[in-house]
C-alpha positions in Angstrom: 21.8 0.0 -12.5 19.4 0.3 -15.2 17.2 3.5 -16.7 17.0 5.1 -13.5 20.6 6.6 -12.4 21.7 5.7 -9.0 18.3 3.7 -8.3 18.3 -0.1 -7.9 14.9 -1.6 -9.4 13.3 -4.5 -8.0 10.5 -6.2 -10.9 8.0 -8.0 -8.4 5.4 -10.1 -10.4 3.6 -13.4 -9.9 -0.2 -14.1 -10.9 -3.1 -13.1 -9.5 -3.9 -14.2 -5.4 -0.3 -15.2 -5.2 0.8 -12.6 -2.6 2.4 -9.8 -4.5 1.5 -7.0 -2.6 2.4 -8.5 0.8 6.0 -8.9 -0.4 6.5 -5.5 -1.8 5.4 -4.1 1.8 7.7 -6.1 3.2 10.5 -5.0 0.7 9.2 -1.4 1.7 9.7 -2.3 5.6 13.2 -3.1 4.7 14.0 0.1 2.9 12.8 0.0 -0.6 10.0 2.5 -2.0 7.5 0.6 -3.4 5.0 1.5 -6.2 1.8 -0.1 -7.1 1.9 -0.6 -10.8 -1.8 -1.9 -11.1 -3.3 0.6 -8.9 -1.4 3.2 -11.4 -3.4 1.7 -14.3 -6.5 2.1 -12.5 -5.4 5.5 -11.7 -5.0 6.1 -15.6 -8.4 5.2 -16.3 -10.2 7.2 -14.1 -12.8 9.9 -15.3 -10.3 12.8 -16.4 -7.2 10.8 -17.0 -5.5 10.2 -20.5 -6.8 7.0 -20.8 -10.4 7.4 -19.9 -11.7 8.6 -23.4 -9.3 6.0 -25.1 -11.0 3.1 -23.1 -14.8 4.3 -24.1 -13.6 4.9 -27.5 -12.4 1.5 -27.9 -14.9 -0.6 -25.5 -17.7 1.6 -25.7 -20.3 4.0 -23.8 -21.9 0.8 -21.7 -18.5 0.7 -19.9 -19.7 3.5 -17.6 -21.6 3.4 -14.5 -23.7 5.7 -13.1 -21.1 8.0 -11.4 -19.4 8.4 -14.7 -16.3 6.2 -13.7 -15.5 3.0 -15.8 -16.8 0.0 -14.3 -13.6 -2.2 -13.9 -15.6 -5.1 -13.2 -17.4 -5.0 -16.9 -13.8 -4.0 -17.8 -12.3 -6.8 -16.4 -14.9 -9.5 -17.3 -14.3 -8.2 -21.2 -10.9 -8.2 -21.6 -9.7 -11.5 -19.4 -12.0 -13.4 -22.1 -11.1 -11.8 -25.4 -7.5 -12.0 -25.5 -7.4 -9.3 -28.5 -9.4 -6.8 -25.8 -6.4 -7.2 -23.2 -4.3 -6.8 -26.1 -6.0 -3.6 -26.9 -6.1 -2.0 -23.3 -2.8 -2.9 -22.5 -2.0 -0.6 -25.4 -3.6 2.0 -23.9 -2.9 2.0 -20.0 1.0 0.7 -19.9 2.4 3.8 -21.9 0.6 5.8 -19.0 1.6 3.7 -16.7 5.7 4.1 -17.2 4.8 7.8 -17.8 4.1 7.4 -14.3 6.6 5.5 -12.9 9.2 7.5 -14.7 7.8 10.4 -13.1 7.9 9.0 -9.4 11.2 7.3 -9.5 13.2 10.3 -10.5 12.0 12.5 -7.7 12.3 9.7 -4.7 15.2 9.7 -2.6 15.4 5.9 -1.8 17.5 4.2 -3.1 15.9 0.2 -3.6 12.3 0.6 -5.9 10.2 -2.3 -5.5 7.5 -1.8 -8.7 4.9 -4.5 -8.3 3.0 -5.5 -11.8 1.1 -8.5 -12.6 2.1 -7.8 -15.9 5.9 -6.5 -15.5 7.1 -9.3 -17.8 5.5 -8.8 -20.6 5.8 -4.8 -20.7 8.8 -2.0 -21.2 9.1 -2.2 -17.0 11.1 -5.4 -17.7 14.0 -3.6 -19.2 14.0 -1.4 -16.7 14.6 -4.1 -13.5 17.5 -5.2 -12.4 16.1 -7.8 -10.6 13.2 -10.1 -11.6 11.0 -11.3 -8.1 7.8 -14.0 -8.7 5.7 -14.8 -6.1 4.2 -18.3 -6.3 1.2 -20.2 -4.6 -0.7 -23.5 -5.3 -4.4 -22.9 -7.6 -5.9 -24.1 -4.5 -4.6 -21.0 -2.5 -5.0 -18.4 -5.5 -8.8 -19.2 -5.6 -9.4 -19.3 -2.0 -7.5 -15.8 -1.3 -9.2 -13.9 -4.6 -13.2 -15.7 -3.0 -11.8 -14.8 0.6 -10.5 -11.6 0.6 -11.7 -9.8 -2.9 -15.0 -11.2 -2.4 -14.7 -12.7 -5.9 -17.5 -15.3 -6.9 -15.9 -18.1 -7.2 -16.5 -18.2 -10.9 -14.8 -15.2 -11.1 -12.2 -15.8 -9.6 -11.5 -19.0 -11.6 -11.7 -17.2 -14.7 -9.3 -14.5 -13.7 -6.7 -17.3 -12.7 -7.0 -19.7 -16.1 -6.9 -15.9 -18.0 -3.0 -16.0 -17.1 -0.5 -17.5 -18.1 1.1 -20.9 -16.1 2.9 -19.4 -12.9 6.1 -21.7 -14.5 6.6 -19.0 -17.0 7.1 -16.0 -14.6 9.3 -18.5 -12.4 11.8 -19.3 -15.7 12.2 -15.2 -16.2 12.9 -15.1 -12.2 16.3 -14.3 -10.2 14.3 -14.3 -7.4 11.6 -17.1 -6.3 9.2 -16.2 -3.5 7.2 -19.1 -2.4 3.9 -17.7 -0.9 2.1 -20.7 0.5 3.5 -21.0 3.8 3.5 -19.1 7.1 3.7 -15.3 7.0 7.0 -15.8 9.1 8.1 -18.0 6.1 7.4 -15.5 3.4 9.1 -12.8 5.8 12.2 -15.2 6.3 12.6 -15.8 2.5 11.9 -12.2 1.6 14.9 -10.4 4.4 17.4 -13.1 3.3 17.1 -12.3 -0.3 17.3 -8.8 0.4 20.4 -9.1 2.4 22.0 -11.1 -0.8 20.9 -8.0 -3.1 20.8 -4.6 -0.6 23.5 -5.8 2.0 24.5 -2.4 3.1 20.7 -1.6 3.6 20.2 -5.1 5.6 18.4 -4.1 9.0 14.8 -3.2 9.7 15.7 0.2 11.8 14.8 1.0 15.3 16.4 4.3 15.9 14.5 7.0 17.3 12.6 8.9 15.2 11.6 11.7 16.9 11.3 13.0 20.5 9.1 15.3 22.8 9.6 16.1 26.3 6.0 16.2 28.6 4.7 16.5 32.3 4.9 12.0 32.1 8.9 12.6 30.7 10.2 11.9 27.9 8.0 10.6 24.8 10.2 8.6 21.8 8.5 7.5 18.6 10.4 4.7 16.7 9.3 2.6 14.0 7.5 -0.6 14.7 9.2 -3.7 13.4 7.8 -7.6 12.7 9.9 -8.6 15.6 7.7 -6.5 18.5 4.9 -8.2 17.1 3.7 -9.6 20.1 4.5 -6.5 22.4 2.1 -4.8 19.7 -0.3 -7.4 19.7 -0.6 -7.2 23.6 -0.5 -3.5 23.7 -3.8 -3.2 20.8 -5.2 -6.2 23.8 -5.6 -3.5 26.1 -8.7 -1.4 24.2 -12.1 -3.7 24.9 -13.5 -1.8 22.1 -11.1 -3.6 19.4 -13.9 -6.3 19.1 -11.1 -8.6 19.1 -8.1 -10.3 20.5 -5.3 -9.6 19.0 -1.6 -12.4 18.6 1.6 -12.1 17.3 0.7 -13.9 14.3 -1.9 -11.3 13.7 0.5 -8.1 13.8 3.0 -10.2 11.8 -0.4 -10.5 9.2 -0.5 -6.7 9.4 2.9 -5.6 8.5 2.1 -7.1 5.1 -0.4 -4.5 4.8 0.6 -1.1 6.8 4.0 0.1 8.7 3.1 1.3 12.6 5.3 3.8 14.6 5.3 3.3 18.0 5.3 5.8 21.0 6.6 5.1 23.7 7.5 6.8 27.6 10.9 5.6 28.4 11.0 1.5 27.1 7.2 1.6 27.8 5.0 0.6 24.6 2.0 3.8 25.4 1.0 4.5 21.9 0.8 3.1 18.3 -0.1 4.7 15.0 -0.8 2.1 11.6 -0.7 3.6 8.4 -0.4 2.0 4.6 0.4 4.5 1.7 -1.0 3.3 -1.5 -1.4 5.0 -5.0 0.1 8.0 -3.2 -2.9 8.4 -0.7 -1.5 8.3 3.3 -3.9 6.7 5.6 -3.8 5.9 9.0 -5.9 3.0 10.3 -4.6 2.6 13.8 -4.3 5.6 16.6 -4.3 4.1 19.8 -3.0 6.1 23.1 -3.5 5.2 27.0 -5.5 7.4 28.4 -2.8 9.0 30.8 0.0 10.2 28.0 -0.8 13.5 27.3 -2.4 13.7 23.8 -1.6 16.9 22.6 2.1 16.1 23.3 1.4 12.7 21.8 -0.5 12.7 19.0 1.7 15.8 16.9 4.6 13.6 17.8 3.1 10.4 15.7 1.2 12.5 13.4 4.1 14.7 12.2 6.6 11.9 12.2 3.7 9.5 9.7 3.8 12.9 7.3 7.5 12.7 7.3 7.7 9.4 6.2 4.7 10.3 3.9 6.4 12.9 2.2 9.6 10.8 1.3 6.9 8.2 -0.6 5.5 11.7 -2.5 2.0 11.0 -0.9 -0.3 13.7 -1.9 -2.8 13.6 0.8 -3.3 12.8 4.9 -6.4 10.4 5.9 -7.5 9.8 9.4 -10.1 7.0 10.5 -10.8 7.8 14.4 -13.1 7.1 16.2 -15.4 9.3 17.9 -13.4 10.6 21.1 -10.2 10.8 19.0 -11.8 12.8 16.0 -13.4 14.9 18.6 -10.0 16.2 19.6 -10.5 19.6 17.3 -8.2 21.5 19.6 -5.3 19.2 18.2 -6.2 18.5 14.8 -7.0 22.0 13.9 -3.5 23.4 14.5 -2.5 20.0 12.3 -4.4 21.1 9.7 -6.7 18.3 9.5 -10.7 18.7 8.9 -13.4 16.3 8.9 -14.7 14.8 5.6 -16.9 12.9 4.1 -15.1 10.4 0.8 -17.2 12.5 -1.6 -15.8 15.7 0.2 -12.8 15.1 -1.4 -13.6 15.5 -5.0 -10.4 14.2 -6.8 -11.8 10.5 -7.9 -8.4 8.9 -6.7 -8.8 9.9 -3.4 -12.5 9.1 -2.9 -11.7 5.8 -3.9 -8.9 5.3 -1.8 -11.1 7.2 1.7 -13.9 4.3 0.7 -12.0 1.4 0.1 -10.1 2.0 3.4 -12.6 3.3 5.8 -13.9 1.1 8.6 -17.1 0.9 9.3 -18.3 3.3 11.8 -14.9 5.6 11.8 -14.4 9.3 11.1 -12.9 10.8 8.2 -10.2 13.5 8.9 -8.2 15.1 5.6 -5.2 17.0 5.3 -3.4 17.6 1.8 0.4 17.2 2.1 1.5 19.2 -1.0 -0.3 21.6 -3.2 0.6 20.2 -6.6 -0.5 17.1 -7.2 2.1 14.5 -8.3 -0.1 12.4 -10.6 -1.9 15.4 -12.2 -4.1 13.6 -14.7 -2.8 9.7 -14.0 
């Protein structure tokens, strides 16, 4: 056990496109809390933050867009071509980054941290791991994920991968070697049976009942979804035409590397599902899907109140809903919840508008709650 007493700290690196993030949910679906280093430094730079004047000081005024925010992407194209620039903001951001981590870490109750950082080896968060994890991946499969699914040109993308250094170097510093290039069920092999060598008293994704309310159709259990009922999920999400889509298991096995789901159920019958990712300690729940004959204002306190729970253990600061129109029309249940309807702007601190916009379907309805009145990040 290193800085943190009590805590053991996971340092999960690996270039860019090479499937960090997907392995640190997985590590938080086995137990550990997880924390978003590089969403932290964007956090830090954000209008109001400590490191918002530094950066305009240093890069200059035409850094800044039109809604007063940095523009990352001018940012980004700077400083991964003028080594001496990334030398310059890194000075800046990772101070107020660790401020940040040291803030989170001592007030979680988990025991496993997982802190993903592209650049964890070369900053103070090394010292602070006691073990090292890389994810690796082929070029080929870096460039196509960054043009795929960040949209990147595909000169940008290339430039952001030659602006690192050779994935061999992170590998040499690793205990712990995940190979990303594979099947989700691969990665999701490799990742539990390292875990069980490092967290064996923590070793089982848990099924237990979470929480339980009697109704008119009996007895309603909600218990957390796990990768092995991905295809009872999958066939479950099959029944709602409106899903524009047909859903497998290799789908749902996709989508635990991006949000956790709790599941309702009457009896051993799968009637209900809620999907929800926490990132940059922003809640938001992506997936509410009940049949139409469970009662929903037993139902949908039961899977609401249970998702702020577990919220409120990863220190999540606010509550967003994206419904549809005949759930967010439900007042008579979300007003006793304390949920209203928003717009993104609506919600005034910058790093939730970004995180209601980045995650909001198209077409969906915006419901906000705040889970606790002081704000953990207050400036970062």
């Amino acid at each position: 056990m290193g800085k943190w007493a009590g805590k053991l700290v996971i340092g999960l690196t690996g270039n860019i496109g090479t499937g960090k993030s997907v392995v640190r949910r997985m590590l938080e679906h086995l137990g550990a809390f997880g924390i978003d280093a590089d969403a932290l430094a964007h956090r830090a730079i954000a209008k109001g933050a400590p490191g918002y004047k530094k950066v305009i000081s240093q890069f200059g005024q035409w850094m800044v867009s039109d809604d007063g925010e940095i523009d990352r992407k001018k940012l980004g194209r700077l400083v991964f071509n003028d080594p001496e620039a990334l030398k310059i903001l890194e000075e800046i951001v990772h101070p107020l980054v660790f401020q940040a981590l040291d803030y989170i870490i001592k007030r979680v109750k988990h025991k496993v941290i997982v802190i993903e950082a592209i650049k964890l080896l070369e900053s103070e968060i090394k010292e602070t791991c006691d073990s090292i994890w890389v994810t690796q991946t082929p070029p080929d499969i870096q460039l196509e994920r960054l043009v795929i699914r960040r949209k990147m040109s595909v000169v940008d993308a290339q430039q952001r991968i030659d602006a690192q250094p050779p994935q061999e170097e992170k590998i040499k510093a690793a205990q712990v070697v995940i190979d990303n290039a594979g099947s989700v069920e691969d990665t999701w092999k490799q990742v539990n049976d390292n875990w069980l060598k490092l967290v064996p008293k923590q070793a089982s994704e848990s099924e237990a009942t979470l929480a339980t309310v009697q109704s008119i159709s009996g007895e309603l259990t909600v218990r957390r979804g796990t990768p092995r009922r991905s295809n009872e999920i999958a066939e479950f999400f099959n029944q709602f035409p409106d899903n524009g889509r047909s859903f497998n298991r290799r789908d749902i096995m996709e989508a635990f590397g991006e949000k956790a789901f709790l599941v309702l159920q009457a009896g051993e019958t799968m009637v209900g599902i809620l999907g929800w990712q926490v990132e940059n300690l922003v809640a938001r729940t992506v997936d509410l899907r009940i049949l139409d004959h469970v009662p929903y204002d037993k139902a949908i306190p039961l899977l609401i109140n249970e998702m702020e729970r577990a919220s409120g253990e990863l220190q999540c600061e606010i509550s967003l809903l994206f419904l549809n129109e005949k759930m967010a029309k439900l007042e008579q249940i979300w007003h006793p919840l304390g949920y209203e309807i928003r717009t993104p702007d609506e919600l005034k601190v910058i790093a939730w508008m970004f995180a209601a916009r980045d995650s909001m379907p198209e077409g969906s309805i915006l419901l906000f709650k705040k889970l606790r009145q002081d704000r953990v990040l207050k400036p970062i």
